[in-house]
N, C-alpha and C positions, 0 to 999 in steps of 0.2 A: 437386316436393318429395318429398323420401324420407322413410321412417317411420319413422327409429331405424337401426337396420346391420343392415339384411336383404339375406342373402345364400343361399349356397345350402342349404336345412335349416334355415332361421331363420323361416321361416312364409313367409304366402303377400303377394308385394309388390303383387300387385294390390289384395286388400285394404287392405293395409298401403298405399297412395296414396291408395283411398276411402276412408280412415276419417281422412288428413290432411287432405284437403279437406273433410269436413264439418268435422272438427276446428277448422277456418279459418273456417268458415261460422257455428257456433256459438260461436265467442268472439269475433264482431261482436252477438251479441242480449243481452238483458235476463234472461237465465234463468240456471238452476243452474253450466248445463255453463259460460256467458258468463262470470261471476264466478268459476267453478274456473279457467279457462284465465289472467285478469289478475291471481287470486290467485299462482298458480306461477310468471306471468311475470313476476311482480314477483322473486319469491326464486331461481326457476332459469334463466330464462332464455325465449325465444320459443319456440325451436325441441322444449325440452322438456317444453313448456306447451303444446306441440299433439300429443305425441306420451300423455302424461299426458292430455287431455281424450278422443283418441281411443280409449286403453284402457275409456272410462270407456262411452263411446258405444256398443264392442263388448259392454263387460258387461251395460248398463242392453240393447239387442238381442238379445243371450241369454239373458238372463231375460224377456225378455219371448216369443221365441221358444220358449223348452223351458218354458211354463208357461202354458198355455190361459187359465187365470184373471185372468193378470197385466195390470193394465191401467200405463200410464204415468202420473206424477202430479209435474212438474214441481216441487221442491223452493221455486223461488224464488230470484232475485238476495239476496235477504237471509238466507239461510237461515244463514250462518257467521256473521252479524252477532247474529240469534236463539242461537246456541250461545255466544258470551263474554261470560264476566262481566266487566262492568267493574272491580270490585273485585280480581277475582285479575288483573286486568295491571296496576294500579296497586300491588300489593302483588309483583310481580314486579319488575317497573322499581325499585321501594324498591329489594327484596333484591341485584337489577343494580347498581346505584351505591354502593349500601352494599358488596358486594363489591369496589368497586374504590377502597375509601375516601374517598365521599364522606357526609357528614350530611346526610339527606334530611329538609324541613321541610316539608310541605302545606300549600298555604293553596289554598283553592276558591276558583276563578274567579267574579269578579262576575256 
């Protein structure tokens, strides 16, 4: 599997193949990177969803490498769940359909 269009001057492809296959490895588990990779695969695509996880792999590695102190501290499968309010996506989805002229009536689920 290639890592994006690496070619000659575009970084180094060995890396760039080890950092696909973890990429692949970690969007099969239950962690941060796992849920980053099905989040992006859902809206860009597979192949850009491993190429995005791997960036993410090389950063969270060099900061851990140029920084003695730094220890790793897995975010969590739900961590993007923890960041949205439900109220501003139901007050988004309103403003969505009401932009497209529809009259939005709420009624809360039993």
């Amino acid at each position: 599997m290639t890592f994006g269009r690496l070619g000659p001057g575009h970084g180094n492809r060995y890396l760039a193949r080890v950092l696909g296959e973890a990429a692949v490895g970690a969007s099969r588990t239950d962690t941060f990177l796992g849920e980053r990779y099905r989040r992006i695969a859902r809206r860009r695509g597979k192949k850009r969803a491993i190429v995005a996880v791997g960036r993410s792999i090389l950063m969270i590695v060099w900061a851990l490498l140029s920084d003695e102190d730094a220890h790793f501290v897995d975010l969590g499968s739900g961590y993007y769940d923890s960041r949205t309010n439900p109220q501003r996506r139901v007050r988004n989805h309103v403003r969505e359909l009401q932009a497209l002229g529809y009259t939005v009536t709420l009624n809360p689920a039993a």
